[in-house]
C-alpha positions in Angstrom: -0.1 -20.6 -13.8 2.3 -18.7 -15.3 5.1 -16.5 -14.4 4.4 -13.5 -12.1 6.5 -10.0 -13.7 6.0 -6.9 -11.8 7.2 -3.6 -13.6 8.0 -0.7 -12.5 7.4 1.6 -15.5 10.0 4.5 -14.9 11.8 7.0 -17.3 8.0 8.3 -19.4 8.8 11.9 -17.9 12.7 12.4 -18.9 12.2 10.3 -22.0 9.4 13.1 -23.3 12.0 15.9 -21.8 14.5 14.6 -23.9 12.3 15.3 -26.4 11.4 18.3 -25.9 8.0 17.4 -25.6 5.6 17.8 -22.4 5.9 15.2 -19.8 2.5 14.2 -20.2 3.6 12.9 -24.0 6.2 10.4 -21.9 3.5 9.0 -20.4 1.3 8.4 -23.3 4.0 6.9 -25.0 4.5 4.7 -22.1 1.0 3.3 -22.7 1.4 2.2 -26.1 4.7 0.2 -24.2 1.9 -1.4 -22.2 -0.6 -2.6 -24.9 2.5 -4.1 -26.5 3.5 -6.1 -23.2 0.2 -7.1 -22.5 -0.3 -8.4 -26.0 3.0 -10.8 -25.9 2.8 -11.3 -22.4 0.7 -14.8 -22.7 3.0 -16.3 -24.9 6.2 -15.5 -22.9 5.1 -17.6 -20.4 3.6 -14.8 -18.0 0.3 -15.3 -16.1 0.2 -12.2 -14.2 1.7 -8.8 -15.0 1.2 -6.3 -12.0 2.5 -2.4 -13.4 3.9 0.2 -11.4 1.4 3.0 -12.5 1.0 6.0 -9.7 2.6 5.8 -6.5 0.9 7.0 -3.5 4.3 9.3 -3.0 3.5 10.4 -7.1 0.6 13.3 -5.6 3.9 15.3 -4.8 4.4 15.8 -8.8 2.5 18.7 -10.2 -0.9 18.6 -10.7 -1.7 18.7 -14.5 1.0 15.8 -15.0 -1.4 13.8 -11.9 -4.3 15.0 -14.1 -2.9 13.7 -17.1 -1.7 10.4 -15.8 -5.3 9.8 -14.6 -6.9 10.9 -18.1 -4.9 8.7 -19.9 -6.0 6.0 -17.4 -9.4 6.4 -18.1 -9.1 6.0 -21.4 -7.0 3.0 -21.5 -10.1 1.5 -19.5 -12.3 3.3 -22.1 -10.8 2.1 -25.1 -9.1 -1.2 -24.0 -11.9 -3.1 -21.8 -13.5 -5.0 -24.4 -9.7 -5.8 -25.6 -8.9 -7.0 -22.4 -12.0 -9.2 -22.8 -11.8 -10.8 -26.2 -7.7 -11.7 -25.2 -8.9 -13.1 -21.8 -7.1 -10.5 -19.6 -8.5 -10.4 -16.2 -7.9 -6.6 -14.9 -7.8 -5.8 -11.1 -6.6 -2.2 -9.4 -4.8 -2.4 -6.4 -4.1 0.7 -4.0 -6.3 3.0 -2.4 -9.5 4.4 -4.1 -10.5 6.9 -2.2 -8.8 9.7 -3.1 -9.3 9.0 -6.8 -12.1 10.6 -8.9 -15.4 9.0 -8.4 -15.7 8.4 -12.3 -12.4 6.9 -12.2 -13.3 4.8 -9.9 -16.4 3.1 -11.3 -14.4 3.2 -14.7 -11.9 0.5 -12.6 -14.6 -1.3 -11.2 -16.8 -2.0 -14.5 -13.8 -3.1 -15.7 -13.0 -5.5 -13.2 -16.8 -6.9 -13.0 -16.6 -7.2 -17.0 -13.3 -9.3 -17.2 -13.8 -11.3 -14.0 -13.6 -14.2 -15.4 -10.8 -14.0 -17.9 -7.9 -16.3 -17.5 -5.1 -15.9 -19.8 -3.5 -13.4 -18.1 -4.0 -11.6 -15.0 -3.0 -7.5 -15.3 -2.9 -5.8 -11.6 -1.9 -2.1 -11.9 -1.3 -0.3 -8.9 -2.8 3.2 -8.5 -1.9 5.3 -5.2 0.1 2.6 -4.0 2.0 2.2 -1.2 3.1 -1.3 -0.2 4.1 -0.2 3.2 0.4 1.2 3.7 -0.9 -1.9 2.2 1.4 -4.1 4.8 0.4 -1.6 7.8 -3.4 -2.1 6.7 -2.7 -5.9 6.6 -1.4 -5.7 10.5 -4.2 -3.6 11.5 -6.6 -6.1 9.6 -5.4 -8.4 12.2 -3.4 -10.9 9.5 -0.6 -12.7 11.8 0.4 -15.1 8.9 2.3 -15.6 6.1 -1.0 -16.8 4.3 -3.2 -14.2 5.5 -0.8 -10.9 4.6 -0.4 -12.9 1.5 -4.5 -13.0 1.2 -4.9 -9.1 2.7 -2.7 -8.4 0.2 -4.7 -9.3 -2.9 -3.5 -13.0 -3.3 -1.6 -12.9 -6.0 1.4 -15.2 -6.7 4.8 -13.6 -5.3 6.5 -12.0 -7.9 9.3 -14.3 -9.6 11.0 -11.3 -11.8 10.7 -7.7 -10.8 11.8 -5.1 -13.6 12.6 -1.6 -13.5 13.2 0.4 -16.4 14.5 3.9 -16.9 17.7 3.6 -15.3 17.1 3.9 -11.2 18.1 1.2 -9.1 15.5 0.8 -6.2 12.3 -0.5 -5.5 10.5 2.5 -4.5 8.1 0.7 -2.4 6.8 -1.4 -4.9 5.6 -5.2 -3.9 8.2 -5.7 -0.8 6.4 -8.6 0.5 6.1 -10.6 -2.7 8.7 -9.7 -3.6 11.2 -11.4 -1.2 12.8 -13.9 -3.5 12.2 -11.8 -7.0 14.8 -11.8 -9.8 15.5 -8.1 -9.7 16.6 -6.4 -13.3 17.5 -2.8 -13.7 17.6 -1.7 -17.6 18.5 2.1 -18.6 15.8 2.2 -21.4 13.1 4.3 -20.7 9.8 2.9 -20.7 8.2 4.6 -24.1 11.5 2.2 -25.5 11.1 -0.6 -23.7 10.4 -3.8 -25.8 9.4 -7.4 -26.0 12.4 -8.5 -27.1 14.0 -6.7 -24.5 11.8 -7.9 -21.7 12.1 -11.6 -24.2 15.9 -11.4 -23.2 15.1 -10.5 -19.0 13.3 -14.1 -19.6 15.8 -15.6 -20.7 18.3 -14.8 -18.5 16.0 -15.4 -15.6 14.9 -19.0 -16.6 18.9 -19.4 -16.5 19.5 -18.6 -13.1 19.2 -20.9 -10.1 16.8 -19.9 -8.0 17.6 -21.9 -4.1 15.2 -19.8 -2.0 17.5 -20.0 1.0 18.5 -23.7 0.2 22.2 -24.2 -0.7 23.4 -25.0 -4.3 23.3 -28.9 -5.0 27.4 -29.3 -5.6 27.7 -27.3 -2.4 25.3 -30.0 -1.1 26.7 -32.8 -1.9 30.1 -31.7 -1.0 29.3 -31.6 2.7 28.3 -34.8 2.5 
């Protein structure tokens, strides 16, 4: 099945600023970061990627960097689809739809029907997403367990290492259900510079740590005995 990584893709705006380039060239930057990830993702052991894309708190920034960010969205889905396709990545959208552009939205939705069926990878991105308002839709859909929030939720895997790049150090209501027992990683680099051999090394260092989910260590255990 595969690893589940969830990103939070922060830093595109200060990294372009630093530049003295428009925000808007962070951000397509940042994309090109993604087509890498996606490509190496397979082989590092990863079988779904989720990515932190728009936040439903993100319609506070001003409107021709929202405009931007959804323009270069549609043309990842443009461009990328058949990609996505021919490397067996399965594409879903989670978040709330309507307040997106109606083109948008049938740009996201051809390209879940046309990859479906894809199975070496699965690559959520959330758009205008909130995981409190997906938890507090999840309660009003009447889920009253584990399994069924999980369901309501999409029914993906919880997330076993949760990343943040850019240099801020909190979740920003990102995946808080799935991610109760996530390896959390905070790196300064800003997205746009954010590698596979970096993300390579988060691996690494999370295959190395022992993960007890609430169970105590084994020498602990078998000292009490």
């Amino acid at each position: 099945m595969g690893l589940h990584v969830a990103i939070i893709m922060d830093g595109n705006g200060r990294w372009a600023t630093a530049r003295r380039m428009p925000r808007i060239a962070g951000h397509r930057a940042g994309a090109a970061t993604v087509r890498r990830v996606i490509e190496e993702a397979p082989a590092m052991g990863i079988g779904t990627l989720t990515l932190y894309a728009f936040s439903s708190d993100n319609w506070k920034r001003p409107v021709e960097e929202v405009t931007g960010l959804f323009m270069l969205l549609g043309e990842f889905l443009e461009r990328e689809t058949r990609a996505l396709v021919e490397k067996g990545v399965r594409f879903s959208a989670i978040g709330r739809r309507d307040r997106l552009d109606a083109r948008l939205v049938r740009m996201i939705e051809e390209t879940e029907a046309a990859t479906v069926g894809c199975g070496t990878l699965h690559l959520r991105v959330a758009i205008d997403y909130s995981s409190r308002d997906a938890l507090l839709a999840a309660a009003r859909d009447g889920a009253s367990t584990r399994e069924e929030v999980s369901a309501l939720l999409g029914g993906a895997p919880d997330v076993d290492v949760l990343i943040r790049t850019g240099g801020e150090k909190r979740l920003s209501d990102f995946l808080l259900w799935e991610s109760a027992y996530a390896e959390l990683f905070f790196t300064a680099t800003a997205w746009p510079d954010f590698s596979n051999g970096e993300l390579g090394r988060i691996l690494e260092e999370f295959r190395s740590r022992d993960r007890r989910f609430g169970a105590a260590p084994a020498v602990a255990a078998f000292a009490l005995r």
